[in-house]
C-alpha positions in Angstrom: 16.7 -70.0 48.0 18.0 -72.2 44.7 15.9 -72.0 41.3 14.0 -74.7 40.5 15.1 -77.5 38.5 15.3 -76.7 34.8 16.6 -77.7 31.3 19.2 -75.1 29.3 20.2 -74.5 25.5 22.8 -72.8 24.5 21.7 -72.1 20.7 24.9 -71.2 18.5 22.7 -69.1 15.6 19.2 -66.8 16.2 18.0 -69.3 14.0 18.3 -71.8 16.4 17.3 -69.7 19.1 14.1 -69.3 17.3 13.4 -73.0 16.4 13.7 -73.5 20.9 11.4 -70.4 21.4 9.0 -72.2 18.6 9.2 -75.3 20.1 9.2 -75.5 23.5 6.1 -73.7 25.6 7.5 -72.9 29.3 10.4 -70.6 28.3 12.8 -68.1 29.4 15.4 -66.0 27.9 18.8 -65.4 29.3 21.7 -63.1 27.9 23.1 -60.9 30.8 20.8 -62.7 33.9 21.1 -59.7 36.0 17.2 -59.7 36.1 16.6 -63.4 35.2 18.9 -65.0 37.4 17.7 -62.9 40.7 14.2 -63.9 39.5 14.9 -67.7 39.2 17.0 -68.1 42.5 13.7 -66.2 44.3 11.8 -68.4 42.4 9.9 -65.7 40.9 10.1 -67.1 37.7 10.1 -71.2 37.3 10.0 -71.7 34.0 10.7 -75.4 32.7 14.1 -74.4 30.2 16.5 -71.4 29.7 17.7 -70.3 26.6 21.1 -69.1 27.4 21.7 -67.0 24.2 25.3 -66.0 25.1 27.4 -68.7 22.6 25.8 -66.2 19.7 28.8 -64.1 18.9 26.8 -62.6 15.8 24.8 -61.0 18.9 27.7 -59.0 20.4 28.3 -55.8 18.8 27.8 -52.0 18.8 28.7 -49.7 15.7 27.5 -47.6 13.2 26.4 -48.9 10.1 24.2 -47.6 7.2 22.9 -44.5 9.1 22.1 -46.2 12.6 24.0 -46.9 15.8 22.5 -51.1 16.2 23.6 -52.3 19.5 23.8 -56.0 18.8 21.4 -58.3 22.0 24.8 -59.3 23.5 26.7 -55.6 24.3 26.8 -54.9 27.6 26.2 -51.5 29.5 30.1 -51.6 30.0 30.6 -51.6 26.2 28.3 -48.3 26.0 30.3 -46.9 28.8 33.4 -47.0 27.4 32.8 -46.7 24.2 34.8 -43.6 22.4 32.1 -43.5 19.4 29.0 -43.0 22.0 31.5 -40.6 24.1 31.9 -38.7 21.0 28.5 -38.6 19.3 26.1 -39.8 21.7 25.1 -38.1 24.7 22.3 -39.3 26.1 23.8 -43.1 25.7 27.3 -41.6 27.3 25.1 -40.4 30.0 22.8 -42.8 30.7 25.1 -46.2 30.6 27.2 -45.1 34.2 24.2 -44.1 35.9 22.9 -48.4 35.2 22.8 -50.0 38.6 26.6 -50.8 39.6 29.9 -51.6 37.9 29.4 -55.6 38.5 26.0 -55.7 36.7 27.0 -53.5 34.0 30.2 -55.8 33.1 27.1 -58.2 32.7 23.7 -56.7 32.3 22.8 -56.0 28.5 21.2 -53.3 26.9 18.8 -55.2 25.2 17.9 -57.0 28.0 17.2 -54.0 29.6 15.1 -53.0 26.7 13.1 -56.0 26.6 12.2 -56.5 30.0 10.0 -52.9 29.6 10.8 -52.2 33.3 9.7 -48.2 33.1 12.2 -47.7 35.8 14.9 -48.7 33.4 16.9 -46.1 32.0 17.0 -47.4 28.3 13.9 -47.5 26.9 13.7 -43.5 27.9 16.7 -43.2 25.4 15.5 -45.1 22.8 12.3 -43.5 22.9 14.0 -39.6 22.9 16.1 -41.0 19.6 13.0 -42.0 18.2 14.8 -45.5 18.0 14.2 -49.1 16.7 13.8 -52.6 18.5 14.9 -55.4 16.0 12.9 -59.0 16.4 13.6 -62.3 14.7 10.7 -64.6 14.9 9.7 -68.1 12.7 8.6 -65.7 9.9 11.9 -63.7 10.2 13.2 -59.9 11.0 10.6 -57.8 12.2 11.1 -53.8 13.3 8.8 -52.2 16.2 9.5 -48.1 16.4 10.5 -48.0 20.0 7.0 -46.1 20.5 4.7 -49.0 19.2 7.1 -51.0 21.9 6.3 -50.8 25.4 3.1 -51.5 26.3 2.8 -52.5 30.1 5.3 -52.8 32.6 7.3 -55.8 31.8 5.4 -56.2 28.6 5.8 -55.2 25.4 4.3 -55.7 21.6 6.9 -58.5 21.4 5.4 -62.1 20.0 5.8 -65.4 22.0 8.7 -66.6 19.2 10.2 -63.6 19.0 13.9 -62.9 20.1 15.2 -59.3 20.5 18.2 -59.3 18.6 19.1 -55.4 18.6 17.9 -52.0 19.5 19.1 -48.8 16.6 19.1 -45.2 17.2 19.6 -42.5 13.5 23.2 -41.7 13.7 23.3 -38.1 14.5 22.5 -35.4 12.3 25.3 -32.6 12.1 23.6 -30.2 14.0 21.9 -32.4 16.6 22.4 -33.4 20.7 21.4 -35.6 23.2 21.3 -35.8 27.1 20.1 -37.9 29.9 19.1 -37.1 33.5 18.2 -39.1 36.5 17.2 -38.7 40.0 18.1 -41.8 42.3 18.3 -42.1 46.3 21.9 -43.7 46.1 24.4 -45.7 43.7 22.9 -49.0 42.5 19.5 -47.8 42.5 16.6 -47.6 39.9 15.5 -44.5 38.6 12.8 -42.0 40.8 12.9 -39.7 38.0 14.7 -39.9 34.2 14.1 -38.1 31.4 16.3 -38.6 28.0 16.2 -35.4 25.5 18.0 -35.4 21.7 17.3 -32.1 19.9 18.3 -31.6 15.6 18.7 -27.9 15.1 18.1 -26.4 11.3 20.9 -24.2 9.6 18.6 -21.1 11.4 19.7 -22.6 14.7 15.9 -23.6 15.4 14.8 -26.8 16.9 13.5 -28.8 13.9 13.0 -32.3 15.8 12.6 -32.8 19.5 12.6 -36.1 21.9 12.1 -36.6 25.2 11.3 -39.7 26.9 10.7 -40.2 30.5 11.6 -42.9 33.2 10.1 -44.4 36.6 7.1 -41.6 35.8 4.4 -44.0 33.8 3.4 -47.6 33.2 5.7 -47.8 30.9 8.8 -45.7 29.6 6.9 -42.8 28.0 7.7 -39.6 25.3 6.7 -36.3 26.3 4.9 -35.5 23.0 3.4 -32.5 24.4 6.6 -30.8 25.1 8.2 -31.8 21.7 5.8 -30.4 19.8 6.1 -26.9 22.1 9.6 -27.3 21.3 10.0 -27.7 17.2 10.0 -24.5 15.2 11.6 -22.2 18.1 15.1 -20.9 19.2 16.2 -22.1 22.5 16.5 -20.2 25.5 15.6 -20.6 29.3 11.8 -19.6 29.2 11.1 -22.4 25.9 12.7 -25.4 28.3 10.9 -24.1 31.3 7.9 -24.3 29.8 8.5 -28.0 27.8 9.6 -29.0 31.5 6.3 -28.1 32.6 4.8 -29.8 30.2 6.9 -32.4 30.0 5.7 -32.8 34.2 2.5 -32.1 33.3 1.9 -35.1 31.0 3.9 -37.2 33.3 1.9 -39.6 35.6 3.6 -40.8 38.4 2.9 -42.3 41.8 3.8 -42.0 45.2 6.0 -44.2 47.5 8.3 -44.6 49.9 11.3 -42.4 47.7 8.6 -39.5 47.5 5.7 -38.3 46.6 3.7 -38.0 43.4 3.9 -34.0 43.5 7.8 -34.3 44.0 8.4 -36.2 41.3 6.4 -34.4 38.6 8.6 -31.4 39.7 11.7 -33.4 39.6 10.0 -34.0 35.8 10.4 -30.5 35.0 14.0 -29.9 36.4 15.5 -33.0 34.6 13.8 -32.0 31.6 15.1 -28.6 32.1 18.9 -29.3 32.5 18.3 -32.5 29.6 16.8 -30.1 26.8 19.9 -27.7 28.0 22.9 -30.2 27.7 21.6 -31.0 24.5 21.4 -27.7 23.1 24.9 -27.1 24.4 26.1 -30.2 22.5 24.8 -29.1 19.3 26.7 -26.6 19.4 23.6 -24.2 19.3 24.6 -22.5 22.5 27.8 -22.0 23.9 26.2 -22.7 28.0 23.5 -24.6 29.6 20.2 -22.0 29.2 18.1 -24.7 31.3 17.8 -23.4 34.7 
């Protein structure tokens, strides 16, 4: 099937980008298309104009800058994956951006978009949410920041206003005693996420856990933190029996349903596992222990 007939911009500034989303009521945005343009050919979405915000270079970045890693609304999963600063310092992101769908979408697909579109089978929002992370919006009355936990608020739906245009996602940098891992269950290469879940852990000068995150995929509504396990977690030394336990928290407060990949039971203890080997990858990478202690 074609898409229906519509109008495309190609704004050169966010600015401009704004003024269209402002001004024009039937609207959709397009950076990497590898949802939107599926969505348009099906003719799941018709909407009347695109705003293709690709000829904005000031979009397409990823560094570290002023105590945050900002990837910029125009990086692509590619750029994550072979990146030598998230290789270095970032696990969870190292981990998280070869497991995205195939090579051809992630030579394409953006992180942002994936962000934005609030799928909660979508591995990103998961990290973000783990690194206690920022979305960055421009709107008519300028930069706004949503903490990535005031984000997500439906699947594909979010705290976003009608003007607004995502312009980047920040994580902290990390902290010197601090790691970060992701898992993820999936039936085959190119698949969504059954299961996810995203773990960063900062260790104190004792070698306890001072902050925890973990956010979950494909197990909610939404991407989701398990705030009950994170708050087991602070305070205490790792070791097998503390990330058994957060994994069965982290499965307890997990809510998901079953389908044709498997059922609801299986996936809350696929909840705990991930969780398990996440929280022990990122102790290892703190350099806190010197092997895995999940089980």
């Amino acid at each position: 099937m074609k898409p229906a007939q519509f109008e495309q911009h190609e704004p050169q500034t966010v600015e401009e980008a704004v003024s269209l989303l402002e001004s024009l009521d039937d609207r959709a945005i397009l950076s990497g298309g590898q949802s939107m343009v599926p969505m348009l050919r099906f003719r799941l979405a018709v909407p009347e104009t695109v705003i293709d915000i690709n000829r904005i270079d000031s979009l397409d970045y990823l560094e570290e800058e002023d105590g945050w890693l900002t990837i910029g609304a125009l990086a692509r999963h590619a750029d994550v994956e072979h990146s030598d600063l998230i290789d270095e310092h970032y696990g969870s992101f190292a981990d998280a951006a070869p497991l995205v769908a195939d090579p051809q979408i992630r030579n394409r697909g953006t992180v942002v978009g994936g962000v934005a579109q609030a799928d909660p089978k979508g591995d990103w929002g998961s990290v973000l949410l783990a690194h206690e992370g920022e979305v960055v919006a421009h709107g008519p009355d300028g930069e706004r920041v949503i903490p990535a936990k005031d984000f997500f608020l439906l699947p594909y739906d979010t705290t976003l206003d009608e003007n607004e245009l995502v312009t980047e996602i920040r994580v902290p940098t990390p902290e010197p005693r601090e790691g970060s891992a992701y898992h993820k269950l999936k039936r085959k290469v190119g698949d969504y996420a059954m299961v996810g879940s995203a773990a960063r852990l900062v260790f104190d000068e004792d070698g306890r856990i001072e902050r925890a995150g973990i956010g979950l995929t494909a197990v909610d509504i939404t991407n989701v933190r398990a705030t009950d396990a994170e708050d087991h977690l602070e305070g205490e030394r790792p070791d097998s029996d503390l990330f058994k336990r957060a994994g069965e928290l982290a499965a307890e407060q997990s809510n998901p349903e079953s389908d044709e990949h498997g059922d609801a039971g299986y996936k809350e203890r696929m909840v705990n596992v991930l969780t398990q080997r996440a929280l022990g990858d990122a102790a290892e990478r703190a350099g806190v222990v010197k092997r895995r202690v999940s089980q």
